[in-house]
Phi, psi and omega in degrees: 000295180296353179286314189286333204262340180263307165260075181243296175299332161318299199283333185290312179320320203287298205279339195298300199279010159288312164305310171209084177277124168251143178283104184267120205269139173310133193284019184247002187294146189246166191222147187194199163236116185237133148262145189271147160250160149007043165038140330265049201235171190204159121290089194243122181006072160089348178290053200300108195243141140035349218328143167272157256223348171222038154288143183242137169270155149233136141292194157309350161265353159091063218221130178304163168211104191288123187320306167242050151287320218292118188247159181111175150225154164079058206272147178269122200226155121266169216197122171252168178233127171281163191300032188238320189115359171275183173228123197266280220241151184218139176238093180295121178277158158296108185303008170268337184283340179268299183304342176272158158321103197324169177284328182283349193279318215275325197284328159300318201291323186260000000 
């Protein structure tokens, strides 16, 4: 019985910080609108740009996303760019993540 109870709390422990897991985004990161293109290309507000050949997508659960599951257009993201001009990594937001301030903004404001 306590072997059920114990791990019950394991798993309710396991899950709490998972809900609010805040994502900590790079202070070089740019903010955009992306749409998916063609392999090996993305659309960031209005622009074609790159995928890098080991870019990672995350959704909103902070979960990989493979490019062409990605449905939609002007989906709101962040974004780094690598010393080449691709774009390595995308971060799909959160309507809590769209109010705050990209990170390169925030990095001006202090």
């Amino acid at each position: 019985m306590w072997a059920c109870r114990l791990l019950l709390v394991c798993c309710l422990l396991g899950a709490l910080p998972a809900q609010a897991f805040e994502r900590p985004f790079p202070p070089d990161a740019r903010r955009g609108a992306m749409t998916p293109a063609p392999w090996p290309n993305i659309v960031i507000d209005g622009h074609t740009a790159a995928l890098a050949s080991g870019a990672r997508i995350w959704n909103q659960d902070n979960l990989i996303e493979m490019p062409a599951a990605l449905r939609g257009s002007g989906i709101p993201v962040n974004y780094t760019v690598n010393p080449q001009g691709e774009v390595d990594r995308v971060w799909i937001l959160t309507a809590d993540e769209i109010q705050t301030p990209a990170p390169n903004q925030q990095a001006v404001a202090k």
